[in-house]
N, C-alpha and C positions, 0 to 999 in steps of 0.2 A: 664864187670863182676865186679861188688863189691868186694873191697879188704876182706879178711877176717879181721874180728876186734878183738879186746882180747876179751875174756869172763867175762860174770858179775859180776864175783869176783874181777875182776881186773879193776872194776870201781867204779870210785868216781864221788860225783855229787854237788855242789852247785847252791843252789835254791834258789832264793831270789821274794819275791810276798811285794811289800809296798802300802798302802793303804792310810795310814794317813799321811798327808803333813797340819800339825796342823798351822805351820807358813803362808801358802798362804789361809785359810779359807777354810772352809767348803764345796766351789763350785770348788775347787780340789781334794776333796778325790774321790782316784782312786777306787772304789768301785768293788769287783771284780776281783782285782788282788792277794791275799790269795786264793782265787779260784785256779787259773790258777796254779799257786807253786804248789798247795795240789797236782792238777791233774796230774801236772807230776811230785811229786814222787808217787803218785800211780802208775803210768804205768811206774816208774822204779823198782819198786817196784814189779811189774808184771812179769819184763824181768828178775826176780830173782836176783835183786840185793840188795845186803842186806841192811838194814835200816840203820846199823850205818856204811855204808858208803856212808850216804845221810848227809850232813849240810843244815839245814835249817835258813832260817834269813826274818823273816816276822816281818813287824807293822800293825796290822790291825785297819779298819775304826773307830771303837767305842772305842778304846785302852783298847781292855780286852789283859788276859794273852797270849801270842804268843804260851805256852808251851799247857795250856788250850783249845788255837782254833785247835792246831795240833792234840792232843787227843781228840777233838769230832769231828775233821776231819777224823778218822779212822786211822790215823798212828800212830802204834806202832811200837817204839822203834828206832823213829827216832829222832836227834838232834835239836832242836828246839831252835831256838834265838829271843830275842825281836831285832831289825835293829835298831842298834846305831852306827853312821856311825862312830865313833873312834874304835869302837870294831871292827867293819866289818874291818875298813883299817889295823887295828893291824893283825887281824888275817890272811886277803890277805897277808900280807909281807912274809910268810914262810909259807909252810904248818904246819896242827898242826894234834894232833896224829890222828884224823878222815882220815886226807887225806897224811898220812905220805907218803903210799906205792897205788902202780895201777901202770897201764898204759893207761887208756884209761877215760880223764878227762868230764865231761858233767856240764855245765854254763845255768842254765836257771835264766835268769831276768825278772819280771814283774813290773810295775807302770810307774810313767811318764818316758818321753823322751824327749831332744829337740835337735834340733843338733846346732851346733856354727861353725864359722871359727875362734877360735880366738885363737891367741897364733902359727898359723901355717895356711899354704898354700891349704890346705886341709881340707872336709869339716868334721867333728867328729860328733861323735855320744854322747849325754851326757847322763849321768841316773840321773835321780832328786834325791837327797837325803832326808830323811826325815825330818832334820833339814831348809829346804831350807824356806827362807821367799821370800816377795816381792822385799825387800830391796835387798837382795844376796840370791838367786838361785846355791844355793850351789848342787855342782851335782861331778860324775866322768867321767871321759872321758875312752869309750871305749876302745879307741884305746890304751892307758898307761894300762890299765888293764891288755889287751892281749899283750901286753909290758913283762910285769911283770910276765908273767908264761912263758915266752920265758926262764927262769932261777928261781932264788931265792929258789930252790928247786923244783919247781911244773914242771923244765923238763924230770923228771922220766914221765911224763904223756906225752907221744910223739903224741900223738893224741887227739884231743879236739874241743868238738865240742859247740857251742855257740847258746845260742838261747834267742834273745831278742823282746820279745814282746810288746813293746813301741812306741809311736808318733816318727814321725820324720821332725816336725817343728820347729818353732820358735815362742817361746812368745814376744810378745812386751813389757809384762808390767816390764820385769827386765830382767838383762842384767847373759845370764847364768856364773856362776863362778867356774870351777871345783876347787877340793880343791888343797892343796901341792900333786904331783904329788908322785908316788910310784919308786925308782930308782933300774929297774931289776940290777940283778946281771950278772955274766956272760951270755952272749946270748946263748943258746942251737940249735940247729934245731927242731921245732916242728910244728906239722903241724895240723894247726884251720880251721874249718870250721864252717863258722859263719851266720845265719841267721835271718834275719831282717821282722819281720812282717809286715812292710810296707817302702814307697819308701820315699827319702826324700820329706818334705813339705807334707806329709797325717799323718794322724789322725790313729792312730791303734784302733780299735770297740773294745767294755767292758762295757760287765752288772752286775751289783752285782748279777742275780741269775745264769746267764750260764757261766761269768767270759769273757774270753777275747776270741774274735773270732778265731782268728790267731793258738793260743794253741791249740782249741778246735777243729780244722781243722784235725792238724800236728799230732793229737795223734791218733785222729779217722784213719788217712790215715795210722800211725804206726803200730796199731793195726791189720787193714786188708793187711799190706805187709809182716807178719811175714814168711819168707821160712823155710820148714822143715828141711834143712840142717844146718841153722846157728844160732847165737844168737840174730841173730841185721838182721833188716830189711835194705832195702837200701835208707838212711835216703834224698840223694839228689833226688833219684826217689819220694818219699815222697813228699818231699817239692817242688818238681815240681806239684806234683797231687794236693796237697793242694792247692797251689798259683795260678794255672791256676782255681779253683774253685773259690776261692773270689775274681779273676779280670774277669772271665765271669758270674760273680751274678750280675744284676743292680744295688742292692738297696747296694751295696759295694764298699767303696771310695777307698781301701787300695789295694796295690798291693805289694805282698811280693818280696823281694830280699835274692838273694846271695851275699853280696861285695866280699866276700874274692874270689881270683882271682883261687885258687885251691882246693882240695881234698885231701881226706888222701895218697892219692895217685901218687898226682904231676898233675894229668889231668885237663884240663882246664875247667870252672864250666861256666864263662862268660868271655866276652871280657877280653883282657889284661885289669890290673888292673890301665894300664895307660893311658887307653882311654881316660881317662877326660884333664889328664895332659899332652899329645900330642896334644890333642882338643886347649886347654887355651892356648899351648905354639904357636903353629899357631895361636888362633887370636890375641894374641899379637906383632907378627910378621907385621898385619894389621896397628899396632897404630892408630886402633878407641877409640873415647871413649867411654864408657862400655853401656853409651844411645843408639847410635847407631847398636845395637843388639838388641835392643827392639822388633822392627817388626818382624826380624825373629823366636825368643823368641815365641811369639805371635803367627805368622801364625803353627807353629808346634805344637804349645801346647793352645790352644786355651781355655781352662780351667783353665791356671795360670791366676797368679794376678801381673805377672811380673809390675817394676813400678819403677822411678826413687829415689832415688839411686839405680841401678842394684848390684847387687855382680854376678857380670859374675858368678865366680866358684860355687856358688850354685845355680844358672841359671843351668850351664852344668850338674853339680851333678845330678839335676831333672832329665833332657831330659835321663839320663844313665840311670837311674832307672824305664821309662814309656816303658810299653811294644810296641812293634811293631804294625804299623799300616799298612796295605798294605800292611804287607812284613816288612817296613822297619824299621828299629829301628828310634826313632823321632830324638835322638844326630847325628845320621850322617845326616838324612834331612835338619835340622838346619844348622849343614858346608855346604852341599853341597847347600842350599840356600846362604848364606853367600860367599860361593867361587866364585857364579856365580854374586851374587853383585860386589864385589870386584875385578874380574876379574883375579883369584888366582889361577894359573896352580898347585900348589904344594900345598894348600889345597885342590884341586880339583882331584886330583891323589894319597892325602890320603884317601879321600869320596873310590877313587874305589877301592883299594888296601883291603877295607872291605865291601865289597860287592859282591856278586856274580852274573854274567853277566844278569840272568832274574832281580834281585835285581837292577841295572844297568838301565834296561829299564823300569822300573815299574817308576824309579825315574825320567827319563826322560819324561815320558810321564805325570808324576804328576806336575812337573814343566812346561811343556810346555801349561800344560790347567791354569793356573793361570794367572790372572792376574793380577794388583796391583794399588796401589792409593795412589796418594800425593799430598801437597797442595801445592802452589807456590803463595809467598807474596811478591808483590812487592811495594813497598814505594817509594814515591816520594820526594826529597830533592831536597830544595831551599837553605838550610841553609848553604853550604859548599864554597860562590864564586860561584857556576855553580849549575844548574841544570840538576837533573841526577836521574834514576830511579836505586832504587840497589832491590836486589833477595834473594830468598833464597827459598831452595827445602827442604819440610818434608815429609820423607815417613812415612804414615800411616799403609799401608799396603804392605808387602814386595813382597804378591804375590808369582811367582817364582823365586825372586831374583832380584828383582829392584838394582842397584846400587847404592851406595851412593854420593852423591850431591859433588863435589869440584867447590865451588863459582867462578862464573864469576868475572871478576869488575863490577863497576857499568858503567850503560850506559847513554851517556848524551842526556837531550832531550832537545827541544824548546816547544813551544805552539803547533808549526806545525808537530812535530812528534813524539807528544804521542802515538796517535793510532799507528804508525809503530813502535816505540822503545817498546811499550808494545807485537806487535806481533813478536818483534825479541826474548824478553824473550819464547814467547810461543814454538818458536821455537826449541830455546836451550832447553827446558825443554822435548818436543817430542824427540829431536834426544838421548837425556837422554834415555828414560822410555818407547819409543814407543808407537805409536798409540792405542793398544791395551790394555792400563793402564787409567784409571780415574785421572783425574785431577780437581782440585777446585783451583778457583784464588781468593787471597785475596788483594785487593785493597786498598794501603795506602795513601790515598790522602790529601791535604789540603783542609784545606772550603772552599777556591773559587773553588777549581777544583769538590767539591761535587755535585754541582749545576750547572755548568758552563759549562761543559763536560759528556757527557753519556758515560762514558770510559766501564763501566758496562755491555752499551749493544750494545756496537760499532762491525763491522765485521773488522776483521783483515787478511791481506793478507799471506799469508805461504810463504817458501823461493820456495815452490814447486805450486806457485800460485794459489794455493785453497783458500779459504774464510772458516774461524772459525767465526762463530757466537757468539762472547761473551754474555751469560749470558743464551743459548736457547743449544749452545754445546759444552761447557762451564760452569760449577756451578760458581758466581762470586758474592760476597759480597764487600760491601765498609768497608774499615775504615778510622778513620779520626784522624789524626796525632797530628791534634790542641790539640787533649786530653790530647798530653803527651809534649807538648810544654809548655802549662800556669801550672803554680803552681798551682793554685785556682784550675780550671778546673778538673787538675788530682787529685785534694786532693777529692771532690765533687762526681768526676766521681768514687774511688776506695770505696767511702762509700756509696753512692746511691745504684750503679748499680748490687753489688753481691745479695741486698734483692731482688730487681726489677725483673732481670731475674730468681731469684727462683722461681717465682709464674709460669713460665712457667707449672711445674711438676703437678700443679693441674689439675683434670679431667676437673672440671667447672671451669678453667682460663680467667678471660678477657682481652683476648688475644690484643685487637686492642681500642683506643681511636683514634675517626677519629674526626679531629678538621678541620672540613669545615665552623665552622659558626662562629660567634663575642663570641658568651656566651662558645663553645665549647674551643676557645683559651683563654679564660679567667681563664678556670679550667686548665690549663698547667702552670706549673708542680703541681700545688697543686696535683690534682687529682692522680700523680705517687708517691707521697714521702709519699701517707697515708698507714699507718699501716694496712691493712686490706686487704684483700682476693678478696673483687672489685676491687680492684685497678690496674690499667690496666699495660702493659708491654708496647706494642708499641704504639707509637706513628705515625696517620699519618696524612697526610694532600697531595694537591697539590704544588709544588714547582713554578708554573708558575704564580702566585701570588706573590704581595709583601707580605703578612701574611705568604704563606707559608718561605718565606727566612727570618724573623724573629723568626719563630716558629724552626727553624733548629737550630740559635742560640743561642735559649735559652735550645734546648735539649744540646747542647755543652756547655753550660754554667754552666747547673744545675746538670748536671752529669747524664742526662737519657742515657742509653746506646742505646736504640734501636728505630730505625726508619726509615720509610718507606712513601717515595714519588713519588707522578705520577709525571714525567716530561710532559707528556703532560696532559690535558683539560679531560675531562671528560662528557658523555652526562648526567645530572641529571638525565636521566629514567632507567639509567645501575647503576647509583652509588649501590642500593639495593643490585643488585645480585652480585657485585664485590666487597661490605662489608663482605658479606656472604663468599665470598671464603675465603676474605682474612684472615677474624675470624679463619677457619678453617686452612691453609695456613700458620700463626702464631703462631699457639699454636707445629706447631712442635718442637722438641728437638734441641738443636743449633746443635749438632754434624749432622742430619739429616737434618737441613734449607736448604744446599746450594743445596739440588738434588732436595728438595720439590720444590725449587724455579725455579729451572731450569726446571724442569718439568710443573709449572705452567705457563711458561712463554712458552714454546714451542706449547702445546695444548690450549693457549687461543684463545677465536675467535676472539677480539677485539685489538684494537691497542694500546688501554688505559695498558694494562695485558702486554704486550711487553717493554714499558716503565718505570715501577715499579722498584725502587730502594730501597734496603735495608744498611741500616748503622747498625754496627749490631759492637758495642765494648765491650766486655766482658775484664773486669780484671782480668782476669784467663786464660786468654788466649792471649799466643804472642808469636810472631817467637822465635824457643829458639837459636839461632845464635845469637839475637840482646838481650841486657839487658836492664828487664822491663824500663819501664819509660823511654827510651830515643831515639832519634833518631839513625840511624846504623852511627855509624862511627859518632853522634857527642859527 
């Protein structure tokens, strides 16, 4: 039952709608947002509250008069301001004779928004100021706002409710800056209830003719909650109606929030307010670092643009704000994928302590259909005294909770026990991640061993003596070390290869230059380093030739990244239709190459398709344990 509230006499309201942000150009005027203010003091306006105890503070798009747009917006005899953000903060420091006396305070804001970590642990909410340029992004921080009527006078108003209808991302093009901070005076108990048109990292919807979505929801729902017994409708049932309407709309990005943890009441509105910061305090308890929350980031929230550098805490901040899937809230999925990585009884038993036991088994059975995918690179080193293969595990995909990788040493090998020292890594990497997780091998080999060795598509023995097919059950690519060994090489190789492999993305790609003949390897490399849109990407040929073992060294030489050799012979009446694939076979995406390949290599009918190797060095891509350009460990 809704507390009763004071009466509309005993409310006061500040309303702020900004439009023009002159300093960041033309393609930020908030257009729309003078709307959204007008409309709600009309409908306070409505609830009988009087006009001059409305403060109004708008800049509108076109910079006509503020007093002007209020009076053809239909309000009479309300206080109208042009938004000069030195005005605005003088006037917040104390109330003034508008809002001398009440008890029951109402904060509506409109225009931009971004939110920031900065200055504090915790993520904020900022309001753009109209002065803000590219340069400084001058704004206010929420949170000091509601600070600041905690006292300074404004704690006669012991109830207050908040409503801010603004983005709540982040711009890249400047770094937000709120101004000198407001310093409350003694602290009071007051109690805010504060409302957020959309979740961290969404966009809040605004048209210059209907004004801003979110308002436009909240008022229509206030207006049909009105009970005949009271003055005030029950604003958090409202904003439930509301907000479950624009996150079950498709063509609707934004999902409104409650932050504030209670009601005028004391009752609990959403989770503890310290969900996030219980969250953060457990996984720093892990000492990951903050990339390695990527995946499960990812697998939860499958819509972010998560990405390295992580800010964990505005990571978590998200997942708190996205509604329930299945049941379950996606912040506790997140840990309780993460717990089961990690192996974390005490994050694991914070997962349950908020949850309830169907809640419990929904997550259990979510996690246990999951499976997961990581790559496993292993590189070969001559260079240290001994030769020796070292490792490294990347999960791609966390699945239901892959764990995270703690490196072997490296293992030493001979001539004679590559193929066994390569299935001992396979193994460790199975008892890892289990059988029922995808795996892709990435192969760091030397140029003798490129040629010399089918390591690629060798069968490997298990400690449990089955037989792994490398390359058919198995995704398995070469790469080739020399790259990052000669100077010349890698300087060749980091400027050639990122134009080269771009042309992949074209619909009409030529995907394959197949140099079987004299005139064919003549045109290598010329034919790869031309500017133009023919210009092919792979490179192939046979390796059982001497041509083709000079044609390998000039792709390592010149810096082509990509290419592909039969080890065995080939009948000239199959080469047609094995061009054919292979055209087709090439032109996939690198992230997709190693399954296309695997898959081509399982279903072929011939022996020639089984032997196919791909070199495939992108300078964008490398084990992130080892640092670019150099050997692990030298």
């Amino acid at each position: 039952m809704p507390i009763q509230l004071p009466a509309p006499d005993q409310v006061r309201a500040i309303v702020v709608g900004i439009e023009r942000y002159a300093g960041l150009g033309e393609r930020f005027t908030a257009h729309g947002a003078a709307k959204g203010a007008f409309s709600f003091v009309h409908w306070l306006i409505e609830r009988k509250v009087s006009p001059s105890s409305i403060a109004l503070w708008i800049s509108m798009a076109d910079g006509s008069d503020a007093g002007q747009a209020s009076h053809a917006a239909g309000l009479v005899g309300v206080a109208t301001r042009e938004f000069v953000s030195e005005d605005f903060r003088g006037a917040m420091s104390q109330p003034d004779e508008i809002l001398a006396d009440g008890q029951f305070l109402m904060v509506y804001f409109c225009g931009h928004g971004v939110v920031s970590r900065e200055g504090s642990t915790h993520i904020q909410q900022l309001l753009v100021l109209p002065e803000a340029t590219k340069n400084q992004l001058r704004c206010i921080a929420i949170p000091n706002w509601q600070d600041l009527f905690h006292g300074s006078g404004w704690e006669c108003f012991r109830k207050q409710l908040w409503i801010v209808d603004a983005c709540r991302n982040q711009w890249s093009n400047a770094m937000p800056t709120t101004l000198e901070k407001w310093i409350p005076g003694k602290v009071h108990p007051v109690k805010q209830c504060s409302m957020f048109s959309c979740g961290t990292g969404e966009t809040a919807s605004i048209t210059s003719d209907q004004g801003p979505r979110f308002t436009r929801e909240l008022i229509t729902t206030l207006r049909s909650k009105l009970p005949a017994d009271r003055d005030w409708p029950d604003f958090v049932e409202a904003f439930n109606e509301a907000a479950t309407r624009l996150r079950d709309e498709s063509s609707s990005s934004q999902d409104p929030v409650l932050l504030i943890g209670a009601d005028w009441s004391g009752s609990t509105l959403v989770p503890a307010p310290d969900l996030a910061a219980q969250l953060l305090g457990h996984l720093a308890d892990l000492s990951w670092p903050n990339k390695d929350f990527l995946p499960y980031l990812r697998r939860v929230d499958i819509q972010s643009d998560f990405a390295e550098p992580l800010d964990l805490g505005l990571a978590v901040d998200r997942l708190c704000n996205l509604m329930a899937v299945r049941g379950l809230p996606p912040v506790l999925e997140f840990a309780a994928r993460v717990a089961r990585a990690a192996g974390s009884p005490k994050l694991e038993e914070w997962v349950k302590a908020r949850l309830s036991p169907q809640q419990m088994a929904e997550l259990a059975d979510c996690l246990a259909a999951d499976g997961g995918r990581a790559r496993l690179s292993l590189w070969y080193r001559d260079d240290a005294g001994h030769s020796c293969i070292e490792g490294d595990l990347e999960i791609l995909d966390a699945g239901g909770g892959l764990r995270t990788w703690s490196r072997p040493p490296a293992k030493s090998v001979t001539a004679d026990t590559l193929v066994k020292v390569i299935g001992q890594w396979v193994d460790d990497v199975y008892a890892h991640v289990s059988t029922g997780s995808d795996v892709v091998v990435e192969l760091y080999l030397s140029r003798k061993l490129l040629t010399s060795s089918a390591l690629d598509t060798a069968d490997i023995q298990t400690e449990e003596g089955e037989v792994v097919r490398l390359g058919r059950d198995l995704a398995v690519l070469l790469r080739s070390t020399d790259r990052y060994k000669g100077r010349m090489k890698r300087l060749r190789w980091t400027r050639e290869a990122p134009a080269i492999l771009s042309r992949l993305g074209a619909a009409d790609a030529n995907a394959l230059h197949w140099a079987d003949t004299a005139d064919a390897r003549k045109m290598v490399p010329a034919a790869f380093l031309a500017k133009t849109k023919e210009a092919p990407v792979w490179l192939g040929f046979e390796s059982a030739c001497q041509a083709g073992e000079a044609l390998l060294d000039t792709a390592l030489t010149e810096g082509l990244p990509a290419v592909i050799f039969l080890r065995a012979s080939s009948d000239p009446a199959a080469m047609a239709p094995l061009l054919a694939q292979l055209q087709q076979l090439l032109r996939s995406s690198l992230d997709q190459l190693p399954d296309a390949l695997r898959d081509w290599r399982s279903t072929g009918q011939d022996e020639v398709s089984k032997t196919a190797s791909l070199l495939l060095d992108d300078p964008g891509h490398f084990p992130k344990i080892w640092a670019p350009f150099t050997q692990p460990g030298g």
